[in-house]
N, C-alpha and C positions, 0 to 999 in steps of 0.2 A: 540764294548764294550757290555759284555751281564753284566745283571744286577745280578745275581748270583755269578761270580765272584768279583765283584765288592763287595756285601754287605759279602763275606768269606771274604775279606782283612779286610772291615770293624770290623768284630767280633774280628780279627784275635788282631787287634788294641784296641777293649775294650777288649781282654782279657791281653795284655798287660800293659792296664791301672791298670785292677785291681791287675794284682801281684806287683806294684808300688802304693802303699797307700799313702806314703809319697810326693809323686807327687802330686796325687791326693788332700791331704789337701791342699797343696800349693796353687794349681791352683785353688781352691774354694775362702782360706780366704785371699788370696792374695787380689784381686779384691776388698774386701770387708774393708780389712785394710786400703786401699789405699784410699776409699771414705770417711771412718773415718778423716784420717790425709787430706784427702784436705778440707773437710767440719769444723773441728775442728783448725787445725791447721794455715790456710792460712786467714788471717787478717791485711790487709795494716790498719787499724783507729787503732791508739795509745789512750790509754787513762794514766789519770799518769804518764805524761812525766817528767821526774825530772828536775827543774828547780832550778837551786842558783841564789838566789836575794841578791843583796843588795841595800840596801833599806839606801842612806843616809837622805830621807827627814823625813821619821817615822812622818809624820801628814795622817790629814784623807786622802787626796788625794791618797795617795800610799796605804793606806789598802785597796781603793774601784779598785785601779788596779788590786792589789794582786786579791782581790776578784773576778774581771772579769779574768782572768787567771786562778782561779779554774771552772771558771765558766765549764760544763758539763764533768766537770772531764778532761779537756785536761791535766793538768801539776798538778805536784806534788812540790809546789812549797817549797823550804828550804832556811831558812836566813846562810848567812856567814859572817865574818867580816871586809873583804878586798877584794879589785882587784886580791891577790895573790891566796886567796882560792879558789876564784868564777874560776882562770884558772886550779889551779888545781885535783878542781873540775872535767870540763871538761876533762880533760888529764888523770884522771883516768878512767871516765867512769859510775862518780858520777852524773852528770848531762850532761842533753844531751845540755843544753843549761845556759849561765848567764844570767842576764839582770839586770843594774845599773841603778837606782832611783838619781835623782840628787839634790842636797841640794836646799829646799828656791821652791820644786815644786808647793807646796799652793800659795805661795805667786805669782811667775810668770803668774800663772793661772789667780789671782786674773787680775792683768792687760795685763791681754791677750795676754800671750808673750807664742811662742812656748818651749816646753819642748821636748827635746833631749834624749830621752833612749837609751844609750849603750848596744847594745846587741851583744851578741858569742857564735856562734853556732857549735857543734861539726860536721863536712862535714865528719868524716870518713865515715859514712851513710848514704848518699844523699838519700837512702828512710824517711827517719827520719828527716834529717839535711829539706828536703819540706816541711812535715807534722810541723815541730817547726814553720819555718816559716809564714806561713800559719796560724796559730795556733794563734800566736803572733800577726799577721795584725789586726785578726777578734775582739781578747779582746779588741786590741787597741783603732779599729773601735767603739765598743761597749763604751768601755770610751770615746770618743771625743764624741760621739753623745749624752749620757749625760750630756757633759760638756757645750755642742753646746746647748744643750737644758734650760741652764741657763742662756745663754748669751743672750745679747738683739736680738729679731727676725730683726732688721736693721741690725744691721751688720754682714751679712750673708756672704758677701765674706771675707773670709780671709785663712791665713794658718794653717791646723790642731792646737788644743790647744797642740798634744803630737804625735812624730814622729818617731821612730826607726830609728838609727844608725848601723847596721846589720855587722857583721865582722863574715868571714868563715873561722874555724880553722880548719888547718891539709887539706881539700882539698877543697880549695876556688874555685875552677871553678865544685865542685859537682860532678866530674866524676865517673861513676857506674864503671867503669874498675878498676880505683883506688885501690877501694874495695873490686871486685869481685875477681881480681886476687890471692893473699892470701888465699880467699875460692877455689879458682880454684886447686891451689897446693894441697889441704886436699883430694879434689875429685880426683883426679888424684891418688892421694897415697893411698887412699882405694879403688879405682878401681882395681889397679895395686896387691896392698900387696892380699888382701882377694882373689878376683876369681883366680887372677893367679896360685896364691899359691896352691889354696885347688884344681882347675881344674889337676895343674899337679897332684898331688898326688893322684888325683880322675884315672884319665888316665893311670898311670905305674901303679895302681894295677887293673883295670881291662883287661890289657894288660898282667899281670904279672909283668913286671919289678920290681916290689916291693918286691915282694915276692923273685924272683932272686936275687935282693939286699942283703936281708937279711938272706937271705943262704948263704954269706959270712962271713966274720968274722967283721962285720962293724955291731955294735949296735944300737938299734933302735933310741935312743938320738943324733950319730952322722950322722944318716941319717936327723933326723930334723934339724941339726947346717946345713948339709952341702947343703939342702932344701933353708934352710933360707936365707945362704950370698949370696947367689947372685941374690935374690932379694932384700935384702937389700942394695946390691950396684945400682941395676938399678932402685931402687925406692930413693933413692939420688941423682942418677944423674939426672934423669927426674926431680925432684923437683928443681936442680940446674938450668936443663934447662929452665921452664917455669918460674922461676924468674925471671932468668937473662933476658930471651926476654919478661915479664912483666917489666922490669928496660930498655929496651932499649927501644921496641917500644911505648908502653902507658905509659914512662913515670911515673913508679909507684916508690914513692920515698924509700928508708932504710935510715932508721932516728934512729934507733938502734942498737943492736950487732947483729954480725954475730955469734958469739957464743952460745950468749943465744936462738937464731932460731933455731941453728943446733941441739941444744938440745933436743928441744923440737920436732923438725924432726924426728931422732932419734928414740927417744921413740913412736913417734906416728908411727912409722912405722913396728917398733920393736911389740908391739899389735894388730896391723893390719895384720902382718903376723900369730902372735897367733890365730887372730881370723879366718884367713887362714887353720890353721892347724886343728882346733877345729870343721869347717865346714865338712872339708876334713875326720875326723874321725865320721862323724855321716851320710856322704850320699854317697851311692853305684855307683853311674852314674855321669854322665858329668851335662844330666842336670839337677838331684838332688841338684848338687854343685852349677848350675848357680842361680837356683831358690832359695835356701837355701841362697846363697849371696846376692842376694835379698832383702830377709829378714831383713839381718844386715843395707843394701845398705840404702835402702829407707827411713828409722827413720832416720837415720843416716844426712840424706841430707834433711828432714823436720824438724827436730828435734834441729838441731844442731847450724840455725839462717843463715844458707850458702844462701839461697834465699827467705827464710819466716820468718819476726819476731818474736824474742824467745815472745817480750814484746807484742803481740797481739795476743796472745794463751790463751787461758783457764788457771787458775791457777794451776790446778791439772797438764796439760800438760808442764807448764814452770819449775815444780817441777822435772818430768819425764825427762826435757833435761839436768839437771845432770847428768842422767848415759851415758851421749852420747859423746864417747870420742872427736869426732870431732870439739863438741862444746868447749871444750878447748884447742882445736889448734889453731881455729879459732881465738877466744879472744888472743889464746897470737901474733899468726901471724901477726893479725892486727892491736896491740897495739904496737907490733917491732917495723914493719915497717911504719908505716900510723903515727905514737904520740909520738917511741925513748922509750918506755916503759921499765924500768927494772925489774931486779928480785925482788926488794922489791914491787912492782906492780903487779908482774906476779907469786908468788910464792905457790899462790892455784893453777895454772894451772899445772905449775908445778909438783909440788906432787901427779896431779891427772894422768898429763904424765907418770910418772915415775909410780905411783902403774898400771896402764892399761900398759903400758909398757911388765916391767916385769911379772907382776901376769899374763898374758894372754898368752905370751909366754910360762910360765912355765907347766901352765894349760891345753894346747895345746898340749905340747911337753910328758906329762905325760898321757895324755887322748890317744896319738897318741902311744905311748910305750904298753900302756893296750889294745887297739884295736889287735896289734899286734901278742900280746901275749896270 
């Protein structure tokens, strides 16, 4: 090995760097984006957890609960009227957690009888469905030891003044697969729609075949229709797949329509190919396109609530996961399936499928027309 050849491949290499600029930013602010979103975004400690109380004792005893439960901001606690709102409450996704006050709590305290709090916890989230828990023990703790500290110093042994009665809705034994798999479907489909998509289209035009293409009598629109269906067919079947063997092997329950899924499948797939095609019109090379996907990929999977909570980000950042289409596939995925969710539950997601949907395809398909042309 002599060393002069060696540093001519090298040059040979940063001069190829530099006729690729576009590369080049990537690989700078890539890194640096990346530290941003994991330093910014990545936050297990809830603060503000929404909590529906209902409160049938309404004496002092229950506002100084109340008030240990705001205590360092853990819950954001809201009255309701009934058992029926406090569930569905939960079930929408109003509160992560109930918790029932029982009548005549003053007075049991008074003679030192155990009080029973009903609590229900939303399990679609076992990162969250812990932290409530958890959360809940400590206020409690905090009130008995108050309580304990009014009571005569003799009678020290006894049972808690106040106990929780704990109920796991939607997935009582907390399993993370549960929940993950629904997000797993979203990653799978924007893996598949975006790089595949824009990779090939990246590859037959620096191969030519693109260009071959379209020196026939086939338009540049029905080159993107005929791009598009058949990854949109194998990005349904795949999502078919990893359902069905999330329903077989872990167990993940469908508690909803299979219609209003498919829907929302659909369209989120149907802009994910847009955002395929839109990639594919702005970068010259394979790995222009892989990097560039990237781009989209990574927000998309920080951003979106897939393994980092939306509610433990920075507010400016939880504002920002609006434009993240994922993040409402997600939400209606796991409202389907995980809670029997419907459209009148689900029908911002919705509209926001459907505009990313279409608008993105169209945007693609016209950006990809004018490239052409």
């Amino acid at each position: 090995m002599r060393l002069e050849r060696l540093l001519a491949v090298a040059r040979k290499e940063v001069w190829e760097l530099k006729r690729d600029p576009f590369l080049v930013r990537i690989v700078v602010l890539l890194p640096v984006v990346m530290l941003l979103l994991f330093g910014y975004a990545i936050n297990f400690t809830f603060r503000h957890m929404p909590l529906a109380v209902l409160d049938h004792a309404q004496d002092r005893t229950s506002r100084i609960l109340i008030g240990e439960l705001t205590r360092d901001e853990a819950f954001r606690p809201f009255r309701v009227p009934d058992r029926a709102s406090l569930e569905e409450a939960i079930r929408l996704g109003r509160a992560w957690a109930g918790i029932e006050i029982p009548k005549g709590m003053l007075e049991k305290l008074r003679r030192k009888k155990t009080v029973r709090l009903r609590v229900w916890i939303d399990g679609s989230y076992p990162v969250a469905a812990f932290q409530v828990q958890a959360r809940l023990r400590q206020a409690v703790a905090r009130f008995n030891a108050r309580v304990l500290g009014g009571w005569s110093l003799v009678e020290q042994v006894r049972p808690p003044p106040v106990s929780l009665d704990l109920k796991i809705l939607y997935n009582p034994e907390l399993k993370t697969t549960i929940y993950m798999i629904p997000g797993v479907v979203g990653l799978i489909l924007t893996q598949i729609a975006v790089l595949l998509t824009a990779l090939v289209i990246v590859r037959e035009r620096e191969t030519g075949m693109l260009e071959a293409l379209l020196s026939t009598p086939i338009r540049p629109l029905e080159v993107v229709a005929g791009k598009v269906l058949p990854y949109l067919i194998l990005s349904g079947l795949d999502a078919a797949l990893v359902l069905w063997l999330g329903m077989v092997i872990f167990k993940v329950p469908m508690r909803g329509s299979w219609a209003l899924l498919s829907a929302f499948l659909f369209f989120f797939v149907l802009g994910s190919l847009g955002v395929g095609i839109l990639v594919s019109t702005r970068t010259r090379t394979q790995i222009q396109a892989i990097f560039a996907g990237m781009v989209y990929y990574l927000p998309a999977i920080f951003f979106s609530g897939l393994f980092f909570p939306i509610e433990g980000m920075p507010k400016l950042l939880q504002w920002l996961t609006y434009l993240v289409p994922l993040r409402y596939f997600l939400e209606a995925a796991r409202g389907i399936m995980l809670k029997g969710l419907g459209i009148e539950a689900l029908w911002f997601p919705l509209v926001a499928m459907v505009i990313f949907g279409v608008g993105t395809l169209l945007l693609g398909a016209l950006s990809f027309q004018k490239r052409l042309g």
